[in-house]
C-alpha positions in Angstrom: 0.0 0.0 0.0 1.3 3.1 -1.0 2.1 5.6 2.0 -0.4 8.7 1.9 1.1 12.1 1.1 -1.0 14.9 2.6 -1.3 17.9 0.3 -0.2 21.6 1.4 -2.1 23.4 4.1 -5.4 25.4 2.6 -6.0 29.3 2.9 -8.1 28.6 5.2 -5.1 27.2 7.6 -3.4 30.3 6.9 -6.5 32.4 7.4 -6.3 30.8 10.8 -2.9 31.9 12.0 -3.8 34.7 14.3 -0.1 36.2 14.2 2.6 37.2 11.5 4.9 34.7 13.3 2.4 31.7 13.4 1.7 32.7 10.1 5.4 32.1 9.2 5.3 29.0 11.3 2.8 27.7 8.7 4.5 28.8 5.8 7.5 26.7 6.8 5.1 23.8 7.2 3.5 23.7 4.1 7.0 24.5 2.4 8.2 20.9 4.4 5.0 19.5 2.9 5.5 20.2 -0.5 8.6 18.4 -0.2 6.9 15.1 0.9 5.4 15.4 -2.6 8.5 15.8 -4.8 9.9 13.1 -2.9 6.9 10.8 -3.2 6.8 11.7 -7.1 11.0 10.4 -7.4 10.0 7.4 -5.5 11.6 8.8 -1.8 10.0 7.5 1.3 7.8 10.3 1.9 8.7 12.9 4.4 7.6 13.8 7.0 5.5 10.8 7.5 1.5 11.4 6.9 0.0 11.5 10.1 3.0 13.9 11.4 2.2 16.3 8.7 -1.4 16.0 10.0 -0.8 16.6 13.1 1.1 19.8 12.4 -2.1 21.0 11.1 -3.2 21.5 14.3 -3.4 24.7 16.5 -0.5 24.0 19.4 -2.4 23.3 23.0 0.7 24.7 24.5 3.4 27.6 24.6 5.6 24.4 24.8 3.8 22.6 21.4 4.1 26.3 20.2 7.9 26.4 20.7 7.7 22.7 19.1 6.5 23.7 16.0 8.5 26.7 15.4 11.2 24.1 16.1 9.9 21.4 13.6 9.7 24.6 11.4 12.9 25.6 11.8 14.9 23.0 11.0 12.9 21.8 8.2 13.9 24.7 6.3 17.6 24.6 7.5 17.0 20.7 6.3 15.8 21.7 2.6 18.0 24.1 1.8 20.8 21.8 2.0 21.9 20.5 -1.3 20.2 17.0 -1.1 21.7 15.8 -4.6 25.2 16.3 -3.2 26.5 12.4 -2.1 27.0 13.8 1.5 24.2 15.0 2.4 22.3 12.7 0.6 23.3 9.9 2.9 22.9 12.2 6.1 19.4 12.7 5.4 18.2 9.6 6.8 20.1 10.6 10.3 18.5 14.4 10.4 14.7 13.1 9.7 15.6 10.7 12.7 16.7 13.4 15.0 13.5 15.6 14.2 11.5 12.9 14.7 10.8 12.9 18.8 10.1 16.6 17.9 6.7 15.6 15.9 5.8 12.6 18.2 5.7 15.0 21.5 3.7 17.8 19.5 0.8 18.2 21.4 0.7 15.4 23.8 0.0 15.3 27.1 3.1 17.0 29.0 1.9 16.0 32.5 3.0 12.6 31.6 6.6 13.0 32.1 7.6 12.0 35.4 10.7 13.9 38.2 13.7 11.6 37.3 12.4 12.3 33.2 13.8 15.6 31.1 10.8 18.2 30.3 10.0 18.6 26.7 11.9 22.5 27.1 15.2 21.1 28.0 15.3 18.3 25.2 14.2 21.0 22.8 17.6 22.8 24.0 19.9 20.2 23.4 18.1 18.9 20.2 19.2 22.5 19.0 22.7 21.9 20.0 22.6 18.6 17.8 21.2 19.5 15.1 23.2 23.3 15.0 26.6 20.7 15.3 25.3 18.0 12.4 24.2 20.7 10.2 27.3 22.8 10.8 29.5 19.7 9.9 27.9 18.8 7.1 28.3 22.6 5.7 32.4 22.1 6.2 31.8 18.9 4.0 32.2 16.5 6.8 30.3 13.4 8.1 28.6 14.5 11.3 30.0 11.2 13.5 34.1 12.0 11.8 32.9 15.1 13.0 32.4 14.5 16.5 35.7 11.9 17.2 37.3 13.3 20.9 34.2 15.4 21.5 30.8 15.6 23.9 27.8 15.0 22.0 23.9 15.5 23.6 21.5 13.5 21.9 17.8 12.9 22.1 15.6 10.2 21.5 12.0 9.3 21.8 12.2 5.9 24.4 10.8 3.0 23.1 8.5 1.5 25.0 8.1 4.8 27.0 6.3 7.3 25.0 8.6 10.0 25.8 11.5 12.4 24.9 14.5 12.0 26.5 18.5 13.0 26.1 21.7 11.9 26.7 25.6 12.7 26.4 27.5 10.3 24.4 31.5 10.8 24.7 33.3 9.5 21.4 36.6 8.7 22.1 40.0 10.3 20.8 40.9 6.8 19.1 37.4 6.0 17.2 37.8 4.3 13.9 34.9 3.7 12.2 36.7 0.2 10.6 36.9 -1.0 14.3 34.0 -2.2 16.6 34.3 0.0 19.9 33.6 -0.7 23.1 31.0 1.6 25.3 30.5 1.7 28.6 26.4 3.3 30.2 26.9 4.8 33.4 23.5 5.1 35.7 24.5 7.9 38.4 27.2 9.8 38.6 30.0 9.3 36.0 33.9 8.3 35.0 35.6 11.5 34.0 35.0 12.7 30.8 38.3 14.1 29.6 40.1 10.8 30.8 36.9 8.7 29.0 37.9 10.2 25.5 41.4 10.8 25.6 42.8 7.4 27.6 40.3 5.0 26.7 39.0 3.5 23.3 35.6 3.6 25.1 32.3 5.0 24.2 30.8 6.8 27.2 27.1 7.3 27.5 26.0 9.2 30.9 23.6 11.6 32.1 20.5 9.9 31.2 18.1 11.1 34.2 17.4 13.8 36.7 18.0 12.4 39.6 17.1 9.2 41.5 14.9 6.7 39.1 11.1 6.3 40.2 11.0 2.9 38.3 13.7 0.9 36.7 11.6 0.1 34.2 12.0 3.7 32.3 15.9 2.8 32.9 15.3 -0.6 30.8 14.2 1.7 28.2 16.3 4.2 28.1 19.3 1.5 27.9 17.8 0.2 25.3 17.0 3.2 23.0 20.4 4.9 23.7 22.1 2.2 22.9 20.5 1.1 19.9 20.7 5.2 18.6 24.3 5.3 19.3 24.8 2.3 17.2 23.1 3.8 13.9 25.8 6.3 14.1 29.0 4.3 15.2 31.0 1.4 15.0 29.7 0.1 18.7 30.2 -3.6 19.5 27.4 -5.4 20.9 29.6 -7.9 22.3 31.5 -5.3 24.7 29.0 -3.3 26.2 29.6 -2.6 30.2 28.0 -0.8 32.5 29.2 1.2 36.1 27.6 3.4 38.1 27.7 5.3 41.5 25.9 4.3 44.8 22.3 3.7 43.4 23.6 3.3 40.1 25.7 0.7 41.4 22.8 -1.0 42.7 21.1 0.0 39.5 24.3 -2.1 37.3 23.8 -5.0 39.8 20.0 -5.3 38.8 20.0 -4.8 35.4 22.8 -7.2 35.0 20.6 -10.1 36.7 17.7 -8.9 35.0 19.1 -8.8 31.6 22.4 -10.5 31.8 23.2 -11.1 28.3 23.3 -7.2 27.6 26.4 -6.3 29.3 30.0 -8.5 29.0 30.9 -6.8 32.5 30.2 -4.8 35.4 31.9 -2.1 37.6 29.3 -0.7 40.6 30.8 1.8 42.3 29.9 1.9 46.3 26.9 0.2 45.2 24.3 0.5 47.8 21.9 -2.8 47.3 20.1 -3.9 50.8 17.5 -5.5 52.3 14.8 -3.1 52.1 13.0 -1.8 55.6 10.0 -4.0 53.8 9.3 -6.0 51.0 11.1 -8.7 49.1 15.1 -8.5 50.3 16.2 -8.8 46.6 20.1 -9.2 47.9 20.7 -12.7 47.3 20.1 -12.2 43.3 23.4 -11.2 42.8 24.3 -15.0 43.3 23.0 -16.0 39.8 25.3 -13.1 37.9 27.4 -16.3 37.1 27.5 -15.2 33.4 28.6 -11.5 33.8 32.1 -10.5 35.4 31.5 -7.6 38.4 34.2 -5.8 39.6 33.0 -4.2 43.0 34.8 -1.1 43.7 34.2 0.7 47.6 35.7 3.7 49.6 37.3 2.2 52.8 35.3 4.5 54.2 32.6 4.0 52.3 29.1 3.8 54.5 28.1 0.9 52.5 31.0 -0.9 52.6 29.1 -3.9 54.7 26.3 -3.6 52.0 29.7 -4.1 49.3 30.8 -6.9 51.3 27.6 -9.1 51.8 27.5 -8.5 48.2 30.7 -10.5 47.2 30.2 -12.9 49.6 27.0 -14.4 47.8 28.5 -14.0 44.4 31.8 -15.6 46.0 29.9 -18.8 47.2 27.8 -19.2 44.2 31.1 -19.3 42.3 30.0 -16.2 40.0 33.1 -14.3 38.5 33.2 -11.5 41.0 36.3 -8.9 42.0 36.3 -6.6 45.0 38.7 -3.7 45.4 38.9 -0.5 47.9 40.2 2.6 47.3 41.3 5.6 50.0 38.1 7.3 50.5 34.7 6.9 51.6 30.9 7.3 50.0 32.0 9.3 47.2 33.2 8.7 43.7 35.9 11.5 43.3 38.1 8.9 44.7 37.8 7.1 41.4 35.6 8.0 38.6 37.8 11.4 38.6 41.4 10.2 39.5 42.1 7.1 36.5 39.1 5.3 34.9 41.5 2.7 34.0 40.7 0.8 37.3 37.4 0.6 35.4 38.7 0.1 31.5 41.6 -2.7 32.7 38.8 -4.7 33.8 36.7 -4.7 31.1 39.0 -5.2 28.6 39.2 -8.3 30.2 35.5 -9.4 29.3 34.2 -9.7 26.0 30.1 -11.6 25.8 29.4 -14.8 24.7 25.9 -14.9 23.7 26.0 -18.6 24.0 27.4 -19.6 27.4 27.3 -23.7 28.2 25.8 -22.5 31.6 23.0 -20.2 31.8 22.0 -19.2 35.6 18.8 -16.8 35.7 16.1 -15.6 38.1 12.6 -14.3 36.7 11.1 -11.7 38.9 8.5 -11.2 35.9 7.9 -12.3 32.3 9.8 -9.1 31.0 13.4 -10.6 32.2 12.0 -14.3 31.1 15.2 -14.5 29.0 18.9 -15.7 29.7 20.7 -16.1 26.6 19.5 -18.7 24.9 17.3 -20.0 27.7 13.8 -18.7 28.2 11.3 -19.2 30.7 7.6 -20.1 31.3 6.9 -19.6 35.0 3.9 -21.7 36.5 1.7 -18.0 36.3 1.9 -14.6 35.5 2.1 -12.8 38.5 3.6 -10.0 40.4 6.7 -10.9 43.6 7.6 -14.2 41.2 11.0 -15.7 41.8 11.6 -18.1 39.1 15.1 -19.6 39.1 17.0 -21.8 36.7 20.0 -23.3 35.8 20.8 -24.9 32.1 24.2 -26.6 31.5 24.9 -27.7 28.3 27.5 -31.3 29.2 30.1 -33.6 27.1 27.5 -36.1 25.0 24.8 -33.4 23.8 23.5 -33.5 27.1 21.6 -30.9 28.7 21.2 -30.8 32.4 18.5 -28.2 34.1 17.8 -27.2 37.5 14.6 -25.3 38.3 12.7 -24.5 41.2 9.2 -25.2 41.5 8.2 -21.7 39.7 9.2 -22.5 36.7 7.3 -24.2 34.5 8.3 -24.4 30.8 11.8 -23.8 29.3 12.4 -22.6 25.5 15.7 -23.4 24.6 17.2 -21.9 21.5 20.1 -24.0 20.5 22.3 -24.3 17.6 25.9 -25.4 16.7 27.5 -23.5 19.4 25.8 -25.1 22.1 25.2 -28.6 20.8 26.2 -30.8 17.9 22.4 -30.6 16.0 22.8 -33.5 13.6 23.1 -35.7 16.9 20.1 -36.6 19.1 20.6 -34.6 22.3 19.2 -35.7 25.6 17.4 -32.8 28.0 17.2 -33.9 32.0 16.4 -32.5 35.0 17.4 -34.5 38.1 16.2 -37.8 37.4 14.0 -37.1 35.1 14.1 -37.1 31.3 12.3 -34.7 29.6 13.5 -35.0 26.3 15.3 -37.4 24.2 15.6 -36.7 20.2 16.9 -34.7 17.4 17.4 -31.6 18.8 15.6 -28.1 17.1 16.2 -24.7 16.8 13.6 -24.2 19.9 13.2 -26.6 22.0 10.6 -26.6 24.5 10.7 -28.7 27.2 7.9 -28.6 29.8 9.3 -29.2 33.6 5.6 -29.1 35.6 1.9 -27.8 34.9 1.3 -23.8 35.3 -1.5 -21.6 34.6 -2.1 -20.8 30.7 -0.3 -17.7 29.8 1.8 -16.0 27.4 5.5 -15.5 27.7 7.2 -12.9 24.6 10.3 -14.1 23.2 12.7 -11.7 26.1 14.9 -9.2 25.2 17.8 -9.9 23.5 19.6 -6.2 23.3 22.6 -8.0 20.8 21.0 -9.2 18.4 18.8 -5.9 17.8 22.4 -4.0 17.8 23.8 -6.4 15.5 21.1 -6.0 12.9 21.8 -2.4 13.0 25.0 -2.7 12.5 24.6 -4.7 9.1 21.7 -1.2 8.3 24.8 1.3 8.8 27.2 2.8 6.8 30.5 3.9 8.9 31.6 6.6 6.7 35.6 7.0 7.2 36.1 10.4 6.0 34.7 13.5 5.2 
């Protein structure tokens, strides 16, 4: 079906601007529109997209929506006067319709919905303008934005998936970035490794900044991982295989529970003075750490530090569950100017140790809901779909095509997705648990193999953060000069 183009707005639209400057506004727009056609008529993927353009047609509920569309307007124009035909800019134009695009999604919704620890609409306005006034600058010297910005601070901003919200982020490009090499990045959930040393002694993507404040729900922090990640992939060389995450206090706690949540997103961890406890009430969440037995954590604490205990109770249950855990203190207490701003090599050294294997013989997991169902290759059915769940598995993959499972009595059903890595798949494999034999056969690309009865439900396929970067790896083009 063929995309609808919407035609320019009427007299009467214009009729209905009540000032000079809306009047311009709409000018603009209908100059943007017009476009859309051309494009349509050379066989372009129409821009912008129909029900944007309708939705500019309406009257702005806000002084913010207002300051939206004079945005939109803005840099529409900047946008087509560009010379599209020119090979450069021709293959930019893909990545400045993306960055206008959170800027037609938020026009007149609801504003109340963004929440304390999100960035009002006003302030991602200011640092779209900061993006957009760098890419088009760059591309008027004749460069390619990302060349551009190699050793620099860039903002960014994104509409989070999932979300239904703006937000924005700093992403650091280091010094050393070639866009022939895969590069390494590290998120960083509260407070930050110094910037300066990130760029200029590391080969490290840096992405911080990425909330005000303390989080009201992890949940928006998923998202944001997710969306950052995945937007500073469509511009650079990032490899999905070394992705690693630190953070201070309660963003060390933060790094602790995303890692046993989603452990196949990061290849290591580095919480700083991470403060994860039992809580005055509710369920004492501690003990998760002890199945982080596919994700290397290097616990970093002030001897001074106020939750030094907290650090230590820590790496004693990853210790005695045998998961690949370091601990180290530095001169100092509760703070992170004792490290993030002296050397963030303490942090770098360690991950360049670690590199993800997205198919681990042992897969160790606990499903607190069906979002975090998936380990790897492993994912699970839990006996109902409920809120407090505590699902826990263990999959080995043994000499024989063997695969051995241990579940507790949450867990219900387990989809295993094997292949040639895991298993030798033109030999029947053999699937147990305890005693008991739950499958015997050839073995298939999913397996499911049921461990006890549960109520009916349905479980999504679980998030699996590398495979969506690599796909948009093979969609990008990392230009090497210009």
């Amino acid at each position: 079906m063929t995309p609808r183009v919407s035609s320019p707005p009427t007299n009467t639209c214009a009729r209905r601007a009540r000032t000079p400057k809306l009047r311009r506004i709409v000018a603009c727009v209908a100059a943007a529109v017009a476009l859309v056609a051309c494009g349509a008529a050379a066989g372009q993927a129409p821009w912008p997209p129909a029900e944007f353009a309708d939705k500019l047609r309406a009257e702005p509920k806000t002084e913010v929506d207002k300051a939206l569309k004079e945005l939109i307007a803005e840099y529409e124009k900047k946008i087509a006067e560009l010379k599209q035909d020119e090979p450069l800019i021709s293959a930019n134009l893909p990545r400045l319709r993306r960055k206008l695009l959170p800027l037609y999604q938020e026009y007149n919704q609801d504003k109340k919905r963004y929440r304390g620890d999100h960035f009002p609409p006003g302030d991602c306005m200011k640092r779209f303008r900061t993006d957009m006034d760098f890419t088009l600058k760059a591309l008027g010297e004749g460069k390619h934005p990302p060349v551009a910005s190699v050793g620099r601070w860039q903002t960014r901003v994104c509409w989070i998936e999932r979300t239904n919200v703006m937000g924005h982020f700093d992403l650091i490009v280091p010094r050393s970035y070639d866009p022939k090499k895969p590069s390494p990045l590290v998120i960083s959930y509260q407070d930050d490794p110094d910037m300066d040393q990130m760029r200029t002694k590391t080969p490290y993507f840096l992405i911080r900044c990425i909330q005000k404040g303390y989080p009201t729900g992890l949940t928006y922090v998923e998202n944001k991982t997710r969306t950052y990640l995945k937007e500073a992939a469509r511009d650079y060389n990032i490899d999905p295989f070394r992705i690693y995450a630190t953070g201070f206090s309660y963003g060390g706690r933060t790094d602790l529970i995303m890692a046993w949540r989603h452990p196949h997103w990061f290849a290591a961890i580095a919480p700083l003075c991470n403060d994860l406890r039992k809580p005055p009430s509710g369920i004492d969440q501690t003990p998760y750490v002890k199945q982080l037995k596919n994700v290397p954590t290097l616990l970093l604490h002030g001897t001074g530090d106020s939750f030094l205990s907290t650090g230590k109770i820590v790496h004693q249950y990853m210790q005695e569950a045998g998961c690949p855990v370091e601990f180290q203190t530095y001169p100092g207490g509760h703070s992170a100017d004792g490290l993030f701003r002296k050397d963030v090599t303490v942090l770098t050294n360690f991950f360049d140790k670690h590199v993800m294997n997205p198919y681990p013989k042992m897969v160790s997991h606990v499903v607190e809901h069906n979002r975090y169902s998936r380990a790897f290759w492993v994912n699970a059915k839990l006996v109902k779909d409920a809120g407090g769940m505590q699902g826990v598995f263990e999959v080995r993959v043994k000499e024989g095509n063997r695969i051995e499972i241990d579940a507790n009595e949450q867990v219900a059903e387990l989809e295993l997705d094997l292949n040639d890595k895991l298993v030798d798949m033109k030999r029947p494999v053999t699937v147990v648990a305890g005693e008991k034999k739950l499958y015997e056969g050839m073995p298939s690309e999913k397996l499911k193999v049921k461990l006890r009865e549960g109520e009916p439900h349905e479980v999504g396929p679980g998030d699996q953060l590398w495979k969506d970067l690599l796909e948009i790896k093979k969609e990008s083009v990392y230009m090497v000069g210009g």
